[in-house]
C-alpha positions in Angstrom: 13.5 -4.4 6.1 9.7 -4.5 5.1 9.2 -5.2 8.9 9.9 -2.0 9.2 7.8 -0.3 6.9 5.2 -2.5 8.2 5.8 -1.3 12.1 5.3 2.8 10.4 2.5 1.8 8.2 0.7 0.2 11.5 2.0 3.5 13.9 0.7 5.8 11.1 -2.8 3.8 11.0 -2.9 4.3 15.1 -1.7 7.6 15.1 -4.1 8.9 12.3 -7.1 11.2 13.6 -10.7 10.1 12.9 -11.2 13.3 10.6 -9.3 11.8 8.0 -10.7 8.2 8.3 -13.1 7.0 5.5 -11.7 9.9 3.4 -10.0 7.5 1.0 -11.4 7.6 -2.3 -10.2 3.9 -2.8 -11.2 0.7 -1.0 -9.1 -0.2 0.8 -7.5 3.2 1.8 -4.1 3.6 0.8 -2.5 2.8 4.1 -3.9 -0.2 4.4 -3.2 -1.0 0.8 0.6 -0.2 1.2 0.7 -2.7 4.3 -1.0 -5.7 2.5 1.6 -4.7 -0.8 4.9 -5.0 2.2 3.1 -8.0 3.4 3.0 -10.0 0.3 5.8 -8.6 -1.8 8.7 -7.0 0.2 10.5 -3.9 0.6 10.9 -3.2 -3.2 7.5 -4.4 -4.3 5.7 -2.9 -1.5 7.6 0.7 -2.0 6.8 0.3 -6.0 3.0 -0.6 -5.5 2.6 2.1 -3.2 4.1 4.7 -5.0 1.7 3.8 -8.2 -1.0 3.7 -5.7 -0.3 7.1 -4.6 0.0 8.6 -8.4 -3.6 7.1 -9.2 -4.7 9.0 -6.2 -6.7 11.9 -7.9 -10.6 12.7 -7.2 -12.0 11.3 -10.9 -10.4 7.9 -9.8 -12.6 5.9 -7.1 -13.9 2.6 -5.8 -12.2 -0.8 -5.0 -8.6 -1.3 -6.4 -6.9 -4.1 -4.8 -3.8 -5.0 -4.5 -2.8 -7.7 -7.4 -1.9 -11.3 -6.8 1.2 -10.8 -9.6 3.5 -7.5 -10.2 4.4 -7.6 -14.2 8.1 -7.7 -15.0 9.0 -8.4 -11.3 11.4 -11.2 -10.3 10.3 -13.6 -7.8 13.6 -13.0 -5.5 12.7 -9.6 -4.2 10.0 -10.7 -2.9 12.6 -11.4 0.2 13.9 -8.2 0.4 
């Protein structure tokens, strides 16, 4: 399953025009944070970190915010998902 949202997330990089590249106020940009969140924590954790990502999204917020080496309160299990 987070194959899949991989395979989108890397057709939406691709397909995205240059006028909206560098236009993230985070580094990394939020696409590429929502592929490296499927890559290490599968289907649920990915979906969760991206969503959050997403909410902190706002103008006032800016610079690096990486994706975290542990999600609190998440079991180990999904991870496989």
């Amino acid at each position: 399953m987070k194959y899949i949202f991989i395979f989108i997330i890397n057709q939406y990089i691709k397909a995205s025009p240059e006028r909206f590249r560098g236009k993230c106020v985070f580094t990394p940009s939020c696409s590429l944070y929502s592929l490296e969140s499927f890559k290490r924590f599968g289907t649920i954790g990915g979906i969760y970190l991206t969503f959050s990502r997403l909410g902190r999204c706002v103008p006032r917020n800016s610079g690096e915010d990486l994706v975290p080496e542990k999600i609190k309160y998440y079991p180990s299990f999904l991870k496989y998902i």
